[in-house]
C-alpha positions as CSV (number, residue, x, y, z in Angstrom):
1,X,6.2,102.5,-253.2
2,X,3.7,105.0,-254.4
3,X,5.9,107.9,-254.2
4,X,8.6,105.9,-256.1
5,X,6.5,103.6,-258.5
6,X,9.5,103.1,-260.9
7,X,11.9,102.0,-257.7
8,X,12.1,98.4,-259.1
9,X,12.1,99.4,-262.8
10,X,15.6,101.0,-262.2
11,X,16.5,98.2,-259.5
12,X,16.2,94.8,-261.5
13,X,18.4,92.6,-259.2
14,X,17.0,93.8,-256.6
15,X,13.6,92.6,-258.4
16,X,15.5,89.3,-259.0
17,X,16.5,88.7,-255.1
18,X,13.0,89.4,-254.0
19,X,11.4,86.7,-252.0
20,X,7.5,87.2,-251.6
21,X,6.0,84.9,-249.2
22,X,2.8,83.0,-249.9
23,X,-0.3,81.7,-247.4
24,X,0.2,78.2,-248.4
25,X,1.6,77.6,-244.5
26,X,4.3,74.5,-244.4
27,X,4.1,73.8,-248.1
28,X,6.0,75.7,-251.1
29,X,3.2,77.0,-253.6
30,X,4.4,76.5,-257.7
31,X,4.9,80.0,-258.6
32,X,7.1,79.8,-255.4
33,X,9.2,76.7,-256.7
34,X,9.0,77.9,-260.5
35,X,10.5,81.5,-259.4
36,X,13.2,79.4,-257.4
37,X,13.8,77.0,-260.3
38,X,14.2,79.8,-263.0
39,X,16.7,81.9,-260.6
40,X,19.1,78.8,-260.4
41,X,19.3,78.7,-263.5
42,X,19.6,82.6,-264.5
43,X,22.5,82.3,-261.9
44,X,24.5,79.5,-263.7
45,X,23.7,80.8,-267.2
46,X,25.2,84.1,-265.5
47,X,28.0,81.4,-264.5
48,X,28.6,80.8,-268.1
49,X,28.7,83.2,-269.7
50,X,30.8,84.7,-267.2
51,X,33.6,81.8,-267.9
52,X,33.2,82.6,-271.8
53,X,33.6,85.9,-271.4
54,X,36.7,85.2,-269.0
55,X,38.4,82.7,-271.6
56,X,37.5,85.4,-274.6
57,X,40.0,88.0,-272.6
58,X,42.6,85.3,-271.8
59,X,42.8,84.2,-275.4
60,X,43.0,87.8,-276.6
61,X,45.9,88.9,-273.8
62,X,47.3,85.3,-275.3
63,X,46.6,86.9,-279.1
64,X,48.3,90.3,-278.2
65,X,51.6,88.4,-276.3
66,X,52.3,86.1,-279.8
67,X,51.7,89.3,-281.7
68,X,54.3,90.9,-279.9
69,X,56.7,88.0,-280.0
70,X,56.3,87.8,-283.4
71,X,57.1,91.4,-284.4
72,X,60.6,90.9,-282.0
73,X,61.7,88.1,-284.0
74,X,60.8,90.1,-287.2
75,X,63.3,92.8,-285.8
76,X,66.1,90.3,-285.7
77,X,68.6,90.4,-288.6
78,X,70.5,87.3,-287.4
79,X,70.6,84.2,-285.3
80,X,72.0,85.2,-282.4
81,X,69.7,88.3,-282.2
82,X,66.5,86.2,-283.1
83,X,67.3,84.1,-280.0
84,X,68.4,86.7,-277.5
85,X,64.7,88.3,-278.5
86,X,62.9,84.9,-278.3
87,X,64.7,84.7,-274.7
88,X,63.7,88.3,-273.9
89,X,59.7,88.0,-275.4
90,X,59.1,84.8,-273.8
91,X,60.8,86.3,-270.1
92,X,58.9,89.6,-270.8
93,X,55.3,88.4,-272.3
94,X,55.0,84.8,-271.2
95,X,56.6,85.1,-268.0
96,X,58.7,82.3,-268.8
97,X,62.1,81.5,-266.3
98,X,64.3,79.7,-268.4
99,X,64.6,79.8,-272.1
100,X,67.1,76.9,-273.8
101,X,67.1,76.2,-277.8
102,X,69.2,73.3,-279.1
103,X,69.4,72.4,-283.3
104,X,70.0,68.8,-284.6
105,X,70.4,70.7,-287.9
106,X,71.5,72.5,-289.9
107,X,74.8,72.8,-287.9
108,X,76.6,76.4,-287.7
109,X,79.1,78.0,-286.1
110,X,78.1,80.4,-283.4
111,X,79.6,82.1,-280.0
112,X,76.5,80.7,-278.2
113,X,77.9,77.4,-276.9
114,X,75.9,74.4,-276.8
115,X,73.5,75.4,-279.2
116,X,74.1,72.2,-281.6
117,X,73.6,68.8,-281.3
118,X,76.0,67.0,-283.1
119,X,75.4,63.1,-284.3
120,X,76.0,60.8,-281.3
121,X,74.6,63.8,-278.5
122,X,73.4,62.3,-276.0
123,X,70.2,64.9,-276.5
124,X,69.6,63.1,-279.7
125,X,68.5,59.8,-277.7
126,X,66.8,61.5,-274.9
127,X,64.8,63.6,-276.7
128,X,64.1,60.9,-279.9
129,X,60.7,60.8,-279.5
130,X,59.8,64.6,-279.6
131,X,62.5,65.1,-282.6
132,X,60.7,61.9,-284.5
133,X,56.8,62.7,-283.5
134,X,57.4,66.7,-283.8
135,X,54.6,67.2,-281.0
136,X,54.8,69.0,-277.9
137,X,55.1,68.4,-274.5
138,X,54.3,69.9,-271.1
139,X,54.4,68.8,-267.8
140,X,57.3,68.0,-264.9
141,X,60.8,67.3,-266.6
142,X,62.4,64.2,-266.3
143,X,65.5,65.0,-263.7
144,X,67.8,63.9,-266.6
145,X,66.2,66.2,-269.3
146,X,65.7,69.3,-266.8
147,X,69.7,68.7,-266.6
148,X,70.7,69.1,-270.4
149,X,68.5,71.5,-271.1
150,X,68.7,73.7,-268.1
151,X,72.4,73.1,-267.0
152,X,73.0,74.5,-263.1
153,X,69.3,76.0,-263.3
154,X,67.6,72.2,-263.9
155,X,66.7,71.9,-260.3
156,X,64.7,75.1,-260.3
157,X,62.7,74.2,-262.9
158,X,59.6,72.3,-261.5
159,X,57.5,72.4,-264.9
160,X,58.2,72.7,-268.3
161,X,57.3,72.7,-272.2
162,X,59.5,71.0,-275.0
163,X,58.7,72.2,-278.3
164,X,59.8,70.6,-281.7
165,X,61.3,73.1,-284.1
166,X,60.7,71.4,-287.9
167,X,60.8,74.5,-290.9
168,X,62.2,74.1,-294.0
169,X,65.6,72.2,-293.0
170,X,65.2,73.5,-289.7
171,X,65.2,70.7,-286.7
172,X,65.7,71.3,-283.0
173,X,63.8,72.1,-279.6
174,X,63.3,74.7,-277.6
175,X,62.8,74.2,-273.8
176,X,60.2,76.8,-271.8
177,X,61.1,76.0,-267.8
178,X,58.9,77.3,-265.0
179,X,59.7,77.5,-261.3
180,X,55.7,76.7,-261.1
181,X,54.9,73.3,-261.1
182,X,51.1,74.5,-262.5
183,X,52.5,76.8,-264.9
184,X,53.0,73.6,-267.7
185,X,50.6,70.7,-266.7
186,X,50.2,67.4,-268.5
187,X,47.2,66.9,-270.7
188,X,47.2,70.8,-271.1
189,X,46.1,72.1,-274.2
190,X,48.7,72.2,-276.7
191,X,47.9,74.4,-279.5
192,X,49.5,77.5,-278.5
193,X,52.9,75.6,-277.7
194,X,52.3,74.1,-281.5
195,X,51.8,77.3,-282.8
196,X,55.1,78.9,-281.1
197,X,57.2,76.2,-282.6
198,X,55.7,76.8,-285.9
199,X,56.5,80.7,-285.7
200,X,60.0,80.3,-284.2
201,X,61.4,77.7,-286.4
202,X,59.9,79.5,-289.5
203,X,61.8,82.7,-288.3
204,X,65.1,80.7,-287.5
205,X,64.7,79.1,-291.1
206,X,64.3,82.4,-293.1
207,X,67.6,84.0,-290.7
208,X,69.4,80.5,-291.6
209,X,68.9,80.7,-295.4
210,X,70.4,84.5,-295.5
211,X,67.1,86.1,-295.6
212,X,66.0,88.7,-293.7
């Protein structure tokens, strides 16, 4: 230690992991227990901050992925394009299995079948509640919904997010299915499934009223 009087200086968790013993035999002296105490709880502030700093990156890979999506759907110049791009972005950034997107209105004409739901769909009375309330929901699809919106693939899809689409005149769903059951869990936050709707039924509505 006297040739290299700085050692701990440039070693500071080693400093922190040091355990010096004290002649107090059987019994744990105060500094002893006050050293231990104040370690514990650098280690779960460490802990913390740790998760914050985790959840600050996740939220701004989340940022960058809607950022993107968005500027696809800005490249689309019609209907059909905006939702082969919202198919591709949400295969591509949100690693998303199955894509399906069904309006109640305004009706039009378009070579992608089942893409309306006419009055008396059946969609309109198994769906009612999302269409009505306009909120979200994840979690495991009910066999009979996982089959209208996901056709031969409804089986594969073990998790899923419905999303209201409401936008000036605009009023439909689009379905997000998952092979992973985790991947859309009940009680999961739903503000960035809130958000989406928001952005793709605002992009629909502009396409729909012959804006570009």
């Amino acid at each position: 230690m006297h040739q290299h009087p700085d050692f701990f200086h440039d070693q500071l968790d080693l400093l922190e992991m040091l355990k010096v013993p004290h002649p107090c035999g059987d019994a744990v002296s105060l500094i002893t227990r006050q050293v231990s105490l104040l370690r514990d709880s650098n280690r779960q502030l460490k802990s913390q901050l740790n998760d914050i700093l985790q959840i600050a990156r996740d939220n701004d890979a989340l940022h960058q992925r809607i950022h993107q999506l968005t500027l696809t759907l800005l490249d689309a110049t019609t209907l059909e394009d905006a939702l082969g791009s919202l198919r591709w972005s949400l295969h591509e950034y949100f690693q998303a299995d199955f894509v399906t997107v069904k309006f109640v209105q305004p009706v039009k004409e378009s070579a992608i079948t089942g893409l309306n739901l006419p009055p008396g769909d059946a969609g309109l009375v198994l769906f009612s509640s999302a269409l009505d309330t306009g909120k979200p929901y994840c979690g495991k699809p009910d066999p009979v919904h996982a089959q209208y919106m996901f056709s031969n693939n409804s089986a594969d899809v073990r998790s899923y997010a419905l999303i209201p689409l409401q936008h000036a005149g605009v009023k439909g769903l689009l379905a997000i299915g998952s092979r992973d059951a985790n991947r859309f869990q009940t009680g999961m936050g739903l503000h960035f499934v809130a958000q989406l709707g928001e952005l793709v039924s605002a992009r629909f509505a502009s396409l729909l009223a012959g804006c570009s």
